[in-house]
Structures are given as structure tokens and as C-alpha cells.
N, C-alpha and C positions, 0 to 999 in steps of 0.2 A: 591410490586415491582412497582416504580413508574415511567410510562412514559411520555416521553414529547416532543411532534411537534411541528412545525410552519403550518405543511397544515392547508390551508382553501380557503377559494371561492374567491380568487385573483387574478392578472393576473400571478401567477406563477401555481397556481389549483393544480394537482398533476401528474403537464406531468414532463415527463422525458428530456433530455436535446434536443433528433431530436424531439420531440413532441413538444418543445417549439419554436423551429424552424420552427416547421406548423405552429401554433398560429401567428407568427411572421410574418412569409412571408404573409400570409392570409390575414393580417392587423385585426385580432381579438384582439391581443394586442399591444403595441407597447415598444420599447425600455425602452424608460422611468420607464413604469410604471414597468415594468418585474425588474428593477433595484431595484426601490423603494419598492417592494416585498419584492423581497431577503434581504433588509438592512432591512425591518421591521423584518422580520420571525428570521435573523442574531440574532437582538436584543431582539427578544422575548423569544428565547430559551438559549442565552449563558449564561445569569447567571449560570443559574443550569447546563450547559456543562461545561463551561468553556475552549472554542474550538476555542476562538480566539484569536492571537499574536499581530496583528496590524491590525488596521481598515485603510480603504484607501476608505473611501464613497462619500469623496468629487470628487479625481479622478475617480469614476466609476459613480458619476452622471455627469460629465463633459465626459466622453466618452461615456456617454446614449445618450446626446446631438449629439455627431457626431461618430457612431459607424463606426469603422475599418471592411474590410471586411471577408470577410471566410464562411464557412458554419454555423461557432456558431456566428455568426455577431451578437452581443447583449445578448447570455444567462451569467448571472451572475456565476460566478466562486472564489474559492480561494488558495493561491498557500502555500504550506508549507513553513515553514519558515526557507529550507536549502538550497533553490536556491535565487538568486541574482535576485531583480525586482527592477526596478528605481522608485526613491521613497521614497522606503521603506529600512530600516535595517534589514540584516540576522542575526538573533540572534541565531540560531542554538538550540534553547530550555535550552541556558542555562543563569544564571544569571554572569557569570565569565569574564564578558568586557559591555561597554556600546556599544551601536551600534548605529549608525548613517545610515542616509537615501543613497541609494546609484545612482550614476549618471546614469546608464545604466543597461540594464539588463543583463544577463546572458545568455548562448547558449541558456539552456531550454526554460526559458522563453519570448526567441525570437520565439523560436519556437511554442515555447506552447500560446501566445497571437497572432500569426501569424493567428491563427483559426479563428479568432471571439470574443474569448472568451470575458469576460471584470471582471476583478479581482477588489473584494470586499474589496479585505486584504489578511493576511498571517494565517496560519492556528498552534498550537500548535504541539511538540512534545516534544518526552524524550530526555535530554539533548544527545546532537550531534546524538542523533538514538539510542542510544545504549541499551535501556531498551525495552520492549517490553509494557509496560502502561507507560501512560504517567500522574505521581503524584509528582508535585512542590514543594520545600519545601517552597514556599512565594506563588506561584499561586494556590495549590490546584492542585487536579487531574482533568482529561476530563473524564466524564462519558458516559457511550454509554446511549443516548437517548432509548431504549430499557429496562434501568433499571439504574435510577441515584446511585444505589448500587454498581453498579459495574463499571469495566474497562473499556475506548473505543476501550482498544488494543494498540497500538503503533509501530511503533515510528508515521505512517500516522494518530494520532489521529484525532485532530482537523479536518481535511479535514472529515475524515469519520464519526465523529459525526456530522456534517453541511448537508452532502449527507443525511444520513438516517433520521433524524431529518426533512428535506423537505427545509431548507434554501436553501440552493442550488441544482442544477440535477449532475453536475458534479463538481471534485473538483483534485486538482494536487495532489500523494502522490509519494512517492520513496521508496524502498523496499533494504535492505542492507543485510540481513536476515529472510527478511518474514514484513517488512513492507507498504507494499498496502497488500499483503492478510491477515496479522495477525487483521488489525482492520476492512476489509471486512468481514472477519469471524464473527466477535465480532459485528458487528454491522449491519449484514444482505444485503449486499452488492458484486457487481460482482468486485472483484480487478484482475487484470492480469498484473505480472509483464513480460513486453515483454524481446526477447531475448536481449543479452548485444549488444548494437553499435544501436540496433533499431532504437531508439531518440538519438536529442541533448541532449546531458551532459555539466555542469556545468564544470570547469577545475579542481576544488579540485575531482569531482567524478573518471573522464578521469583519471587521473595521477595515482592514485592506485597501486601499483606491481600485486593486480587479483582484474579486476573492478567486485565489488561483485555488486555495488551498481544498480540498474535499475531505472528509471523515468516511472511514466503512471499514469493512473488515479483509484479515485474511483467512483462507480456510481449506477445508481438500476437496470440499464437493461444491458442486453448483447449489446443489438444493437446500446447503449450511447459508451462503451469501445470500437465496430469497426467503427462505426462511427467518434471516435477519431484516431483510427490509422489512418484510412482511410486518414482522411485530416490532421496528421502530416506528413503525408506519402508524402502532395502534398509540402510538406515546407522542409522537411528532408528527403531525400531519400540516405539509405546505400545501395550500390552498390551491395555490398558483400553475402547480406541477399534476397532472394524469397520476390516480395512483397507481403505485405497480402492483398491488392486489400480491395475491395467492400463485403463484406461479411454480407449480408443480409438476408443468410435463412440458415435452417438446413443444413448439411450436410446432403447428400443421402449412403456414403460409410459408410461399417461397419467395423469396425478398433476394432483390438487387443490389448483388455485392461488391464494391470496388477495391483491387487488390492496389495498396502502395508499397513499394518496396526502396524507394527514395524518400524522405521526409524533411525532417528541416536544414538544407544546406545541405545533408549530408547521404548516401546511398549503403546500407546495409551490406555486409563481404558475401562474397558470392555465397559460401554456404549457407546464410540465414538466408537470402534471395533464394536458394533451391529450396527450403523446407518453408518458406511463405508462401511460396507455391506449390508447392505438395499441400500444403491445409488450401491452398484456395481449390485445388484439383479435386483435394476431400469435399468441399462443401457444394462442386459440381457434383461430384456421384450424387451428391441427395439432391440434388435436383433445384438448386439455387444458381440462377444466373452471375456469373463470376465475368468478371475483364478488366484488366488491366489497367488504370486509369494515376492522373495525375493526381496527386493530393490538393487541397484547395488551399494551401499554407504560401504566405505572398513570401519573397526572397527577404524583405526586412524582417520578416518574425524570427530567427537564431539571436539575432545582436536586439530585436525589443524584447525578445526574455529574457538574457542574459542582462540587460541593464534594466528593467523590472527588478529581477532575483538579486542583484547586486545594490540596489534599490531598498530592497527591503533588511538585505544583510546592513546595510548603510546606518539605518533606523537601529537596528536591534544594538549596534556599536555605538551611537551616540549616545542610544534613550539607556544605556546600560544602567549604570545609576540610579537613575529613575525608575526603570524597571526592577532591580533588584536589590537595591541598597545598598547600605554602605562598605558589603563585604564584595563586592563587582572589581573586578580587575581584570580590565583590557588586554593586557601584559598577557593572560593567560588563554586567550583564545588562538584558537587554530589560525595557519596562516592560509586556509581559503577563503573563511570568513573575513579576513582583513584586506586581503585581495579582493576580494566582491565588492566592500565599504570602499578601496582606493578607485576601484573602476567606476564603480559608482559618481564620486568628488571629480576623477576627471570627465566624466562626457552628461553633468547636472544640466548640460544647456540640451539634451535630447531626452529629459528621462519628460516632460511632459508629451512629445509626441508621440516617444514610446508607449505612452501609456492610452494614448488617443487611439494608436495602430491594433491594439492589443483588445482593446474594448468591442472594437471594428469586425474582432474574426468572430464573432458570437452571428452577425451577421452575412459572414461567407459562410460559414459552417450551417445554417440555415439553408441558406442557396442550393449546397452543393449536395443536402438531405433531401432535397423535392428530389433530387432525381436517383441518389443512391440510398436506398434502406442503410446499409452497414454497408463499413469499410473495415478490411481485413489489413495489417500488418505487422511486422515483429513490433517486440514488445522490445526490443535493443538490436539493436545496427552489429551485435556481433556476440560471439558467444561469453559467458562469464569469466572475467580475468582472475588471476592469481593475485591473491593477498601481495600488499603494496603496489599494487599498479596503479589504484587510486588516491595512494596514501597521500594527507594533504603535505607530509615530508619535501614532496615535490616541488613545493612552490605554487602561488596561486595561478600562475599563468602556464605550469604545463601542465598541473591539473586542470584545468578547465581544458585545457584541445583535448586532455583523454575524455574526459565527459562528453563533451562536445561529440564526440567520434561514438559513443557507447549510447549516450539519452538523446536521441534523433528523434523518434516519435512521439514519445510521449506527452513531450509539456503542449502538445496541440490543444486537446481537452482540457488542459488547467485554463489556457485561454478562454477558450469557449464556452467553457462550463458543462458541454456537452460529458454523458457517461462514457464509458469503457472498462472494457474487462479484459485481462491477460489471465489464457488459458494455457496448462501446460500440453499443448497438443504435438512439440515436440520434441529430440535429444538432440546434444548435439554432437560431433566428432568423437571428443571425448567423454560419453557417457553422461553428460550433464542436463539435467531440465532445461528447455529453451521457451520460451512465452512468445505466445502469438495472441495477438490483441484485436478488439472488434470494437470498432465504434460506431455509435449513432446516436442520432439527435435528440436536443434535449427533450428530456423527461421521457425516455423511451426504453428505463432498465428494462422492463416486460419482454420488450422485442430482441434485446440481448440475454436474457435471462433463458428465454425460450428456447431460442440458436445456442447459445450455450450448453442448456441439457440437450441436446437435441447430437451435439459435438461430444459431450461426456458418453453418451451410447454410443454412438459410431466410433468412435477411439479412445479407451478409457485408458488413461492413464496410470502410471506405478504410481507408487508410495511409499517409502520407506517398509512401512510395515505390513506392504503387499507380497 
């Protein structure tokens, strides 16, 4: 199993992204050199990742030179490559249009540079999101720095191989179904997709008929993801939503936790069922109420996401064209993306009910929040597969039963819009990070964020460069 970092005794060392910001303010290190870091460590490790889309190092050594302000004033970052940053071309992980550099940024990316940040480049995924790894048929796949044998996860590969790897502390992904925690899982890292509206969204995100899709980041500590809300929070604030403030220590409340280890259609393999319950067992030793309970997810939700997501794949194949111009060809997109568009064309006389059922769980997931604070379960139905097991090579239809079997939990909260976070609390068989995930109700990061830190003290997790 072979691994592969960039730590070592630089001015990036093995802080995390507010650790860098000590270092920073301090004057222990400075801009520059924090910069030239992360583009060495960038390029020391992506060969063998393969995690990155567009480099932009010239512009992040010219804004080392005169860093913008925020509280991440200088630490190095990189943005996936489904939102819009000037500069740069959104290729959306696929080869099917040429892309060009674009004049302006994007909401997110207003927002999301508004911090401090200062971006390296653009980070890899599966074409438009829609695959859960991310394996190119010209780029190769992104391998999680944990074991170049296998997956990084997806669709937030790239980002999350760069985080755990040590190139970067923080890094942008978006989550459509499980994309910030599905490669937070896979690659031993805290993802939390926040609730829907939380951040600025891009206009293709916003526009949706049910915005599955959520923006946030990935990272190694809890205190990097509220520290990000924190100061997106001072750039974007939804009115609508409790804010999540400053969230710097444990929670002291003990909240009512419902463990699932069954979720949509499908039941997790006994090993991740014994270690979701080992972390439910953990969060009894501290003194939270834990039991066993049903998920609130009705038997139609597997087949109304699936023709949702296939739905949306549908659109992005038609509007092709239109969306990207005259250089678009069809011909060159993957065959799960066109598998999603045929499933789609054959069952058009269910995608409105589907989308009616789909709207509906915002209010089960309400319901089922009066009475459980947080619910606990894997962040994946079974441990990280080996390169090609996802590959869309397969075929759109034995891809999807593998998916299907692998992303059981997660697309609940694209439903709902409700938060969650997949912590690496634990390994699995073979050595690998395995993610365990906490959900609850909308606008309630605080109360996850808290349980969270609260988990990173009682069982802190490795790191590569631990």
C-alpha cells in the first residue's frame, strides 16, 4: 500500500490552515514563502495523485506579493473546478468543450477569496460530479494519497487529495450527493456539507428545481471547517439561517443521537456496521444518549435521486451547446453521464413526482429532528474500493449498482438540505480512513461543529504527516 506526502520542515510544516495563520501573524513565516511551499509540495505529489486541473501559480505568487485581507490573509488554497474564478477555465471534469479562462469570478468564489484565501489552481473531478471517483479516460484517476491503489472518492477529489497529502490546509469542494464527505471519508479528512442557502452559490448551482448541491470545504481539523464558516459568514450572511458564530470548543450539551446503519435501500457490510457502532459506543462514553433507530428516508428516495441526478445529467447533455459553445461534443463524454440522460428520457413521465417526493423530505427530516438532536452513520455502505471498480469503463448501468451499494447515506442531506459532516473517526481492515457522519437539522452546523470538536479530543485522528 503505497503512500505519498509533501510534509516536511517548510514554512507550510504540518499546521493546519488557523495554525498557519499563527505562524503568519507572528512573522515566523511569511507570505511568500507559505506560497512557494504549497506549489513545491503541489508538484511534488501530483504526479502520482493526479489532483490537479489548472495550475494558476503565477497568479498566487503575484498575490503573495500583495495579499488581500481576511483572516486566511495568505494561506494557500485550491478551488474545484465547478465554480467560476477569473483566470481560469471551469471545465467541469469533463473533456466534451474546450474551456477558456474566465473574466470574473463567480458568487462562491467571491466569497470564498473574500477570506484571505489565495488559490493555487483548480482542483480535479468526475465529469460534472456525477461519479463518486474520479478515473479519466485521457487523465487517469486521482488516487487518495493514503494508498495510490485506490480511489480519492469524488466528485471533491482533487481538493481532498491536496488537503490530506499536506499541499495544502484547506481546500474548496461542493457536495451534490455526498461530494465533500464522500472523498473526506476516503481520504481521512473533516468535510461538512453546510445547510442549503448557507454560502454563496454559483447561478448553475442556485437555479436547480431542489438545490441538492452545497459548497464548503475539505480540511484536517474541525477548527479549519468553523473557522471557515466563521469568516464566510462575515462576507455572506443568510438572514434566514441561525448563525453559526465562533465555534471554538466542545459542546457541553448532551444531545440525542440516532444511530443508522441501513440507509437508502441499501445496509452497510458488517465491518462498517461494527465500527458505526464503535463511534456510536464512543459518543456514549461521553455521555450522549445513543440508540438504534430507523432513518426517516421513505423506500421511494434510492430511484427519486437517481432520476433527479439523471435529471439533471439530462439537462447538462441537451443544454450542451448552449452551455459551452461551438467547441461541445457529445461524442466525448463519459458513458455514465449518458447513461444518467438515457435513464432520465426513459421514465420523463416520473421525474415530476420525483421531484415533488424529494422536496417533501425537508419535511420528514424536520419531524424526525424534534425528537433526535444528531444522527450518526457511515459516510459509505463499505470500505474504499480499488482504482477501476468505479470506473465509468463499466458501463452506465453496472456503474450505478456499484454506486448504489458504496453512496447509501449520503444523498439524504442533498435532499433536505439539512448539514453534515463526515469525520475520520475510523480505519478500516486494510489500513484505510473510513468516515463516519453526523447529521442534523437545518441550520444547526453549531451543534455539529461542537460534537465534532468535541470527537476530535476523544479520538484524534492520524495524518499523513502525523
Amino acid at each position: 500500500m503505497a503512500r505519498v506526502h509533501a510534509f516536511t520542515d517548510d514554512a507550510l510544516a504540518d499546521h493546519d490552515a488557523v495554525g498557519l495563520v499563527e505562524q503568519l501573524r507572528s512573522g515566523a513565516v511569511s507570505v511568500p514563502e507559505v506560497v512557494e511551499a504549497a506549489i513545491a509540495r503541489t508538484e511534488a505529489v501530483d504526479e502520482q495523485l493526479g489532483a490537479v486541473a489548472w495550475r494558476a501559480y503565477d497568479r498566487a505568487r503575484a498575490e503573495a506579493s500583495d495579499p488581500r485581507g481576511g483572516f486566511f490573509a495568505g494561506v494557500p488554497t485550491f478551488v474545484k473546478d465547478n465554480v467560476d474564478v477569473a483566470g481560469m477555465p471551469t471545465m467541469q471534469g469533463t473533456d466534451a468543450f474546450v474551456g477558456t479562462p474566465l473574466e470574473r469570478d463567480g458568487d462562491f468564489a467571491r466569497m470564498y477569496l473574500a477570506t484571505g484565501l489565495v488559490p493555487l489552481g483548480k482542483t480535479r473531478l468526475s465529469e460534472y460530479g456525477f461519479n463518486a471517483a474520479c478515473e479519466h479516460p485521457r487523465l487517469g484517476p486521482v488516487r487518495t494519497p493514503w494508498s495510490t491503489d485506490h480511489t480519492a472518492g469524488a466528485s471533491s477529489a482533487g481538493s481532498a487529495a491536496l488537503v490530506a497529502a499536506g499541499a495544502v490546509p484547506i481546500a474548496h469542494a461542493n457536495d451534490g450527493g455526498g461530494s465533500i464527505r464522500i472523498p473526506a471519508a476516503v481520504n481521512g479528512l473533516v468535510g461538512l456539507k453546510p445547510t442549503r442557502g448557507r454560502l454563496a452559490q454559483d447561478a448553475m448551482m442556485r437555479q436547480q428545481p431542489v438545490r441538492i448541491v452545497h459548497d464548503g470545504v475539505v480540511t484536517r481539523s474541525v477548527r479549519d471547517t468553523a473557522a471557515f464558516l466563521r469568516e464566510a459568514e462575515k462576507v455572506y450572511r443568510p438572514l434566514r439561517l441561525a448563525p453559526v458564530g465562533d465555534v471554538t470548543r466542545p459542546s457541553r450539551r448532551r444531545l440525542r443521537i440516532a444511530v443508522h446503519t441501513h440507509g437508502a435501500g441499501r445496509t452497510a457490510d458488517a465491518s462498517t456496521v461494527e465500527r458505526t457502532l464503535e463511534t456510536g459506543a464512543l459518543l456514549e462514553g461521553l455521555g450522549h444518549e445513543v440508540a438504534e433507530v430507523d432513518a426517516p428516508v421513505p423506500d421511494s428516495f434510492p430511484d427519486d435521486f437517481l432520476l433527479y441526478w439523471a435529471t439533471l445529467a439530462g439537462a447538462l447533455v441537451l443544454g450542451g451547446r448552449h452551455n459551452h459553445g461551438p467547441t461541445y461534443d457529445r461524442s466525448r463524454l463519459d458513458d455514465l453521464t449518458l447513461g444518467l440522460a438515457r435513464h432520465a428520457r426513459r421514465h420523463a413521465h416520473r421525474i415530476p413526482g420525483a421531484i415533488r417526493r424529494l422536496r417533501r423530505s425537508a419535511a420528514l427530516s424536520e419531524r424526525f429532528h424534534e425528537q433526535w438532536d444528531v444522527s450518526l452513520m457511515p459516510t459509505l455502505a463499505t470500505p474504499t474500493p480499488l482504482l477501476g471498480h468505479l470506473s465509468p469503463e463499466h458501463g452506465a448501468e453496472e456503474l450505478l449498482e456499484r454506486l448504489q451499494s458504496w453512496v447509501v447515506f449520503t444523498p439524504w442531506q442533498n435532499a433536505t438540505g439539512d448539514p453534515a459532516v463526515s469525520l475520520p473517526l475510523a480505519t478500516s481492515a486494510g489500513g484505510l480512513p473510513q468516515g463516519m457522519m453526523l447529521g442534523a437539522g437545518a441550520g444547526r452546523e453549531a451543534l455539529l461543529l461542537g460534537l465534532s470538536l468535541e470527537l476530535e479530543q476523544a479520538a484524534p485522528w492520524p495524518t499523513l504527516g502525523g
